[in-house]
FIDO-537201 format. One line per field, with one value per residue: x, y, z of N, C-alpha, C in turn; residue number from 1. Coordinates in nm, 4 decimals. Atoms other than C-alpha are relative to their C-alpha. Layout:
N
nx: X  ...
ny: Y  ...
nz: Z  ...
cax: X  ...
cay: Y  ...
caz: Z  ...
cx: X  ...
cy: Y  ...
cz: Z  ...
k: NUM  ...
//
This chain:
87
nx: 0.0288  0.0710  0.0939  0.0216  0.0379  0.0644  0.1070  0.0469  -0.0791  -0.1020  -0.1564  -0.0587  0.0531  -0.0842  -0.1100  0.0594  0.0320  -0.1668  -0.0403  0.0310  -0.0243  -0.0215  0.0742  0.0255  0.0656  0.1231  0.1302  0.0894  -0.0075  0.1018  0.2051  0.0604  0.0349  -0.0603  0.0712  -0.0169  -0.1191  -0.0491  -0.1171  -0.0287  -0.1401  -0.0468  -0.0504  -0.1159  -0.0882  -0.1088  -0.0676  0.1311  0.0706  0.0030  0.0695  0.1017  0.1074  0.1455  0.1041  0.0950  0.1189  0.0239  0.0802  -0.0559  0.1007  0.1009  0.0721  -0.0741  -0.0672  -0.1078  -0.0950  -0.1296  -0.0856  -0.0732  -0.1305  -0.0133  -0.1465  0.0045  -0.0940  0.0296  -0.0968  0.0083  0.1748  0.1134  0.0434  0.0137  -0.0264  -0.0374  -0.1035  0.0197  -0.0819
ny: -0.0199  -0.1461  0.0773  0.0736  -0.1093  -0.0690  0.1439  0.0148  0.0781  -0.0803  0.0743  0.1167  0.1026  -0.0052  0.0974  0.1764  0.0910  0.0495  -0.0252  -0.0818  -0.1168  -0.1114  -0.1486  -0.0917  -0.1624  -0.0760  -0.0322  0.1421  0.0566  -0.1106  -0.0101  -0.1051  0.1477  0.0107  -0.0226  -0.0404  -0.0359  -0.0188  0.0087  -0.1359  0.0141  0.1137  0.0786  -0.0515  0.1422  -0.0561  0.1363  0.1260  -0.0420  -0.0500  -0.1601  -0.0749  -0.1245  0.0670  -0.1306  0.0244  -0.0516  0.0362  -0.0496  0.0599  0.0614  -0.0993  0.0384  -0.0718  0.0610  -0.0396  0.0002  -0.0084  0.0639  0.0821  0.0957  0.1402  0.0844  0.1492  0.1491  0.1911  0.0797  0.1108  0.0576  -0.0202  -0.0674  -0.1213  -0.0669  -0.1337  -0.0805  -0.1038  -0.0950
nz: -0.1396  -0.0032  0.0755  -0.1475  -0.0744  0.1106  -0.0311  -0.1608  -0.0780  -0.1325  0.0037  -0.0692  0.0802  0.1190  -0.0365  -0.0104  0.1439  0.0542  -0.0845  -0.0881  0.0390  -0.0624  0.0361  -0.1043  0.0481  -0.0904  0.0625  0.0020  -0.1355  -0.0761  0.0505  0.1342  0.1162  0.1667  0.1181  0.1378  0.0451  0.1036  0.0482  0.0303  0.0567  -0.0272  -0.1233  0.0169  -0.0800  -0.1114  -0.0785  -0.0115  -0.0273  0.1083  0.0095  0.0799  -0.0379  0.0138  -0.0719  -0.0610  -0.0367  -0.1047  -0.0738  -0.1316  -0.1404  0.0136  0.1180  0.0548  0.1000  -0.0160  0.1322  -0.0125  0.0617  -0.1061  0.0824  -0.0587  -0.0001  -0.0791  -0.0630  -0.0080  -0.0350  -0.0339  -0.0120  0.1081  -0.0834  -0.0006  -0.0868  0.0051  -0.0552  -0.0567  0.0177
cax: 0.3383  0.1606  -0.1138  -0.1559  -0.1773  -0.4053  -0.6502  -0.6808  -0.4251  -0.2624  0.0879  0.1850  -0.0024  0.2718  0.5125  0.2878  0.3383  0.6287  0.8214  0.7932  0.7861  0.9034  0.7226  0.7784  0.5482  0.3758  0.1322  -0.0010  0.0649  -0.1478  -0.5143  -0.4670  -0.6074  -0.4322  -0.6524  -0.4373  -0.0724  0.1697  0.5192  0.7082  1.0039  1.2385  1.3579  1.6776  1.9430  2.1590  2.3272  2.0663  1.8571  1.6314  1.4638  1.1739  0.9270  0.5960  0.2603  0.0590  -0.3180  -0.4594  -0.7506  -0.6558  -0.8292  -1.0456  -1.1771  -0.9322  -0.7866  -0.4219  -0.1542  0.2514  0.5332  0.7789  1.0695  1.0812  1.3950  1.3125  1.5441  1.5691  1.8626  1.8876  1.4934  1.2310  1.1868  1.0281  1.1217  1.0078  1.3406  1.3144  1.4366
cay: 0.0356  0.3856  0.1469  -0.0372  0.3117  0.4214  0.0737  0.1008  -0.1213  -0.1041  -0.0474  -0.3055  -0.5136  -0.5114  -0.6987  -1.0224  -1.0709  -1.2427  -1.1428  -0.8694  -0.5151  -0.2449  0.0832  0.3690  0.6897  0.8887  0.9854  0.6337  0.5314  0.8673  0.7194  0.9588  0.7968  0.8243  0.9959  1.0209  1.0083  1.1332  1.0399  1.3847  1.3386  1.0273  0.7861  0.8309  0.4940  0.5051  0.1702  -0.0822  0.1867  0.4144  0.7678  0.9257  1.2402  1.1903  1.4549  1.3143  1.4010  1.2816  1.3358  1.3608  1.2688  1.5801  1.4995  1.7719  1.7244  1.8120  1.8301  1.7767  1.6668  1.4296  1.2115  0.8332  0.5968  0.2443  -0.0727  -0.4065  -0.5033  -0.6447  -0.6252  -0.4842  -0.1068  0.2450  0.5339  0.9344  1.1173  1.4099  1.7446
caz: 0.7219  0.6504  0.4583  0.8211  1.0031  0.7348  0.8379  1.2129  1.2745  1.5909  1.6341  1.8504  1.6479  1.3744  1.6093  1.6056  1.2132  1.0705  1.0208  1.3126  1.2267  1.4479  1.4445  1.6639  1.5876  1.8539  1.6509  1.5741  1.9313  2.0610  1.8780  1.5568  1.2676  0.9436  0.6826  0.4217  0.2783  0.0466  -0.0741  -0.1352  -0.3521  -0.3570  -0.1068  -0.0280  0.0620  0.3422  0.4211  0.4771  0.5761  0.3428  0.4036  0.2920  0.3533  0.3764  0.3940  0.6560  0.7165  1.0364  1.2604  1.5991  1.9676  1.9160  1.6110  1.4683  1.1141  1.1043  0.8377  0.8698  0.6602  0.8468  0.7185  0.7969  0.8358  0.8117  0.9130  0.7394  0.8865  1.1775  1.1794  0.9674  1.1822  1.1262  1.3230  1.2639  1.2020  1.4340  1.3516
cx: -0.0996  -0.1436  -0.0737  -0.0652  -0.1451  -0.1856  -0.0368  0.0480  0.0789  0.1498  0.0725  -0.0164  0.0964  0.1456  -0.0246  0.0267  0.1565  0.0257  -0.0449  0.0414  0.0042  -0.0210  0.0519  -0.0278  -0.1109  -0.1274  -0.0949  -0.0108  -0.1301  -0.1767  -0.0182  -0.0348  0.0535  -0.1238  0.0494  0.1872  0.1062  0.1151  0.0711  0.1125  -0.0045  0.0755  0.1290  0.0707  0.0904  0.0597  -0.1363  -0.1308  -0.0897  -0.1166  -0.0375  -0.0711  -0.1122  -0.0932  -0.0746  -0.1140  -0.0503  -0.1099  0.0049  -0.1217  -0.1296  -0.0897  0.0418  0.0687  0.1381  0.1048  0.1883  0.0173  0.1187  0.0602  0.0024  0.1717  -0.0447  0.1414  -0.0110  0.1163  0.0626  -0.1437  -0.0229  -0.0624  -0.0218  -0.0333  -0.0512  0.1559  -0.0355  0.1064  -0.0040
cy: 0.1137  -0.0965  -0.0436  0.1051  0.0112  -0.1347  0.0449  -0.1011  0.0356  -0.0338  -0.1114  -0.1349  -0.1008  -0.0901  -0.1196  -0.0444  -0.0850  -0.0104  0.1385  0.1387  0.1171  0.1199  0.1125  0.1377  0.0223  0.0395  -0.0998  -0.0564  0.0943  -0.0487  0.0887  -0.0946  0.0720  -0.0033  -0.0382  0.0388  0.0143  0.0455  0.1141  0.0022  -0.1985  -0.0556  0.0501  -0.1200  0.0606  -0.1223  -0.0662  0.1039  0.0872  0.1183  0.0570  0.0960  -0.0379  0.1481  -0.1158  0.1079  -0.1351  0.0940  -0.0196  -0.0223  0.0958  0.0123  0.1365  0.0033  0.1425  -0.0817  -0.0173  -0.1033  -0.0449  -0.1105  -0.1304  -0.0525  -0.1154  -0.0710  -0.0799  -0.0430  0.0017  -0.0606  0.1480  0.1622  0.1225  0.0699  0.1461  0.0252  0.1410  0.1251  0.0887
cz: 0.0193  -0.0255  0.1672  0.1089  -0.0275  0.0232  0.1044  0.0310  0.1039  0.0022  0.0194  -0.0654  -0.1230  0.0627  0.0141  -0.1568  0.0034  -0.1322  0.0523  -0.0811  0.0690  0.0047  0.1487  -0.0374  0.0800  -0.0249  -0.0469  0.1875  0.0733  -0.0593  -0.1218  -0.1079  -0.1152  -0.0921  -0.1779  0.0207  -0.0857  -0.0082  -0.0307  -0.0399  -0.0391  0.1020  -0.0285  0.0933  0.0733  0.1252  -0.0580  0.0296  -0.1324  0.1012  -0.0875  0.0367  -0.0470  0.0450  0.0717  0.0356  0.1165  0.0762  0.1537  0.0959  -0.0266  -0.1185  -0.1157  -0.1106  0.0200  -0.1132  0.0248  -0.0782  0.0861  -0.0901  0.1091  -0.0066  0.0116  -0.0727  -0.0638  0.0324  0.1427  -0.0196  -0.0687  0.1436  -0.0950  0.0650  -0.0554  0.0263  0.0521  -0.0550  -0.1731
k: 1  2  3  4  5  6  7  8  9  10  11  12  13  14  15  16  17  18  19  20  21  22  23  24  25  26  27  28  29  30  31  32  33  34  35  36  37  38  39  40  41  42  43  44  45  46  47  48  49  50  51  52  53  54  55  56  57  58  59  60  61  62  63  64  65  66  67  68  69  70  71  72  73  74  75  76  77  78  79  80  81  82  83  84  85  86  87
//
């Protein structure tokens, strides 16, 4: 899904495939473009679910490059989703 960011694919875009893929990250939604990203450790299972940390690089609206590490959670069960965990 990062790969997709990482294109100039649009979020929303990702709910027309099939199957559908559920995204929700402000930072793709806001116009930043995904320069660049990198895996930071190992995933980590948790039910059906699985969590990971990620370095993102990104150039935002301003043409600003910007750096943060941020932990994912994606879904395959009921559906195919990834969410930022906050916090």
């Amino acid at each position: 899904m990062l790969d997709e960011w990482k294109a100039g694919t649009d979020m929303n875009g990702m709910k027309q495939r099939y199957p559908p893929i559920y995204v929700t990250e402000d930072l793709w939604r806001g116009s930043n473009k995904l320069d660049e990203y990198t895996l930071l450790g190992e995933s980590e299972k948790l039910g059906s679910n699985i969590r990971f940390q990620v370095k993102l690089k990104w150039t935002n609206k301003s043409g600003k490059a910007v750096e943060k590490s941020v932990r994912y959670i994606v879904t395959t069960d009921p559906a195919l989703t990834m969410v930022r965990e906050e916090g």
